[in-house]
SEROLUM-230636 format. One record per residue (C-alpha): residue in three letters; x, y, z. Coordinates in steps of 0.25 Angstrom, whole numbers, plus 5000, padded with zeros to 4 digits. Layout:
SEROLUM-230636
ALAXYZ ...
***
This chain:
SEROLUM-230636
UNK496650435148 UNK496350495133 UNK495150445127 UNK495350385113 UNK494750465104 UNK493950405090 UNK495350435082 UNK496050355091 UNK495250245090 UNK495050235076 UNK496550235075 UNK496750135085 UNK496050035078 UNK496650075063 UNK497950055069 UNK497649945076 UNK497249875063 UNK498149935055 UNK499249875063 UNK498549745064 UNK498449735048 UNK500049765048 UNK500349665058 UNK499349555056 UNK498649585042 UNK497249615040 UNK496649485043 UNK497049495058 UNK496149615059 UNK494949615066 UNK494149725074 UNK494449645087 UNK495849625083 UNK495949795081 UNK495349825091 UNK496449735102 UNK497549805093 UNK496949945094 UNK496649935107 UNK495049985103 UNK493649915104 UNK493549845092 UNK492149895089 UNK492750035088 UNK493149985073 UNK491649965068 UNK491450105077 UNK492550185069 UNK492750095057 UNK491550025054 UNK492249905056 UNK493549835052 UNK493249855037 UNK493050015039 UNK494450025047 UNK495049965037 UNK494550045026 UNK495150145037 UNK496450095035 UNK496550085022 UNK496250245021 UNK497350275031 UNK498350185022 UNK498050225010 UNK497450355009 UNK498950415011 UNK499450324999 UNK498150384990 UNK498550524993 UNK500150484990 UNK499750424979 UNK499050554974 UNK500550574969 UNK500250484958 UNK499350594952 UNK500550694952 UNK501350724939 UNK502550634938 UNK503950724935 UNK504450684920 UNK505550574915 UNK505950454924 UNK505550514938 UNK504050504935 UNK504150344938 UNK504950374949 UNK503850474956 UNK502850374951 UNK503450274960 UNK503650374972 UNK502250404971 UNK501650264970 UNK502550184980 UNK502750284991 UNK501350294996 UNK501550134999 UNK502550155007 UNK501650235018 UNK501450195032 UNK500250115037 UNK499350235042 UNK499350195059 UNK500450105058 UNK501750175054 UNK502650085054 UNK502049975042 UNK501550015029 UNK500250055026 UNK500449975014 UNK500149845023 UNK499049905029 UNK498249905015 UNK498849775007 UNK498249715021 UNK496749775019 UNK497049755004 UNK497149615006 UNK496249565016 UNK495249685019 UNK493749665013 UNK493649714998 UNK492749845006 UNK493949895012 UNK495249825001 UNK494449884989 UNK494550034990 UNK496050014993 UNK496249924982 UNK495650024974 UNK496650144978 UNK497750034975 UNK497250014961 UNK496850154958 UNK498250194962 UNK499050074954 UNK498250114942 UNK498850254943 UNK500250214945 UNK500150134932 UNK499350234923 UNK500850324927 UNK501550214924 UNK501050184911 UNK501450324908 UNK502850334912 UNK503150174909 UNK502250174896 UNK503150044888 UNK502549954899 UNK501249884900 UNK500049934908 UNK500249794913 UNK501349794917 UNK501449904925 UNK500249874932 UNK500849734937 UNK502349814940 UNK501349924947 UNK500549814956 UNK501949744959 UNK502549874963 UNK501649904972 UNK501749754977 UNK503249774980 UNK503149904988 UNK501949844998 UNK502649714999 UNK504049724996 UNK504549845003 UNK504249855019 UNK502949845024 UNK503349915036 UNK503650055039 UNK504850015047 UNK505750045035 UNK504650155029 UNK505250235020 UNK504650355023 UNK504750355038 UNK505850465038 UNK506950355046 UNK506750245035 UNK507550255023 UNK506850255010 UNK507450125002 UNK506150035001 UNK505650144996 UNK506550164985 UNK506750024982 UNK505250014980 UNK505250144971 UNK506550074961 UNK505949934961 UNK504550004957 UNK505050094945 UNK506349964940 UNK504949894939 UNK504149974932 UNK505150014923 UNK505449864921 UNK505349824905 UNK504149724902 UNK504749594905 UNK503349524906 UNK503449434894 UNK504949394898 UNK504549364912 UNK503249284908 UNK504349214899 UNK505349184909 UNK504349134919 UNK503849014912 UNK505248984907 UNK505948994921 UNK505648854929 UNK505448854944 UNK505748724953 
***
């Protein structure tokens, strides 16, 4: 019988939680729950991860380090005329689109809302943080390729954007469009409903307006 080596162990348990965050969300997770998914002794996760904080900190890496390095894209020279939104987009949306890091078939997406949502602000903030750093990048190009709009509002139309895409589209893989037998039309539909709404005129006052006049009930 092949001994389990300290690779395979440490990938056990990641796997095992990462699919118990997609299945069950993060406040199902516990070293002993881990550990009868994985299969492992759950004091393993305190030998290889320091504990349940330090695996998850783990997770987070594998998830989003491959979105940071697509996003590095975001540094590169846009073309000139109305395809520099268009690559904007690409470069922004398709890095949200990537595969959870052990479990291929779901979205790594839902792997970090989960943690961003209900980890402890040790292991939430350094994600947040990218999050931030990289919505403030996306808007400083936008305000130069959309400069007859608010900072303010393309901040708002930014964080909804990035709502729709997380929420909106699929949060499983099963209709990636990346995985080479899947057709690419959420992808697509994501990219044309991101730049119609950031193209959108300033409407704020006539909405606010509207609102207050339009009864409900």
């Amino acid at each position: 019988m092949k001994r389990a080596t300290t690779d395979d162990t440490r990938t056990a348990l990641l796997r095992a939680a990462e699919q118990i965050i997609i299945v069950e969300g993060l406040n199902a997770l516990s070293s002993r729950r881990i550990g009868a998914v994985s299969g492992q002794n759950s004091t393993l996760i305190t030998y290889h991860f320091g504990g349940v904080d330090g695996l998850l900190a783990e997770l987070c890496r594998l998830n989003q380090g491959p979105m940071l390095e697509e996003w590095r894209m975001l540094d590169s020279p846009l073309p000139e005329g109305d395809l520099a939104l268009d690559h904007l987009l690409i470069f922004w949306l398709r890095p949200l689109w990537r595969s959870a890091a052990l479990t291929p078939d779901e979205r790594a997406l839902v792997v970090l809302d989960e943690i961003a949502s209900h980890a402890s602000d040790e292991v939430r903030e350094p994600l947040l943080k990218n999050i931030v750093i990289i919505n403030d990048k996306v808007l400083e190009i936008c305000a130069s390729l959309l400069p007859h709009l608010k900072r303010s509002t393309l901040r708002m139309r930014i964080r909804l954007i990035g709502a729709m895409t997380m929420g909106n589209a699929p949060r499983s893989t099963a209709r990636n469009p990346f995985r080479k037998t899947r057709d690419m039309r959420y992808f697509h539909a994501s990219l044309a409903f991101a730049k119609t709404g950031l193209l959108e005129p300033e409407y704020d006052n006539h909405f606010a307006k509207l609102a207050r006049a339009v009864r409900v009930g």
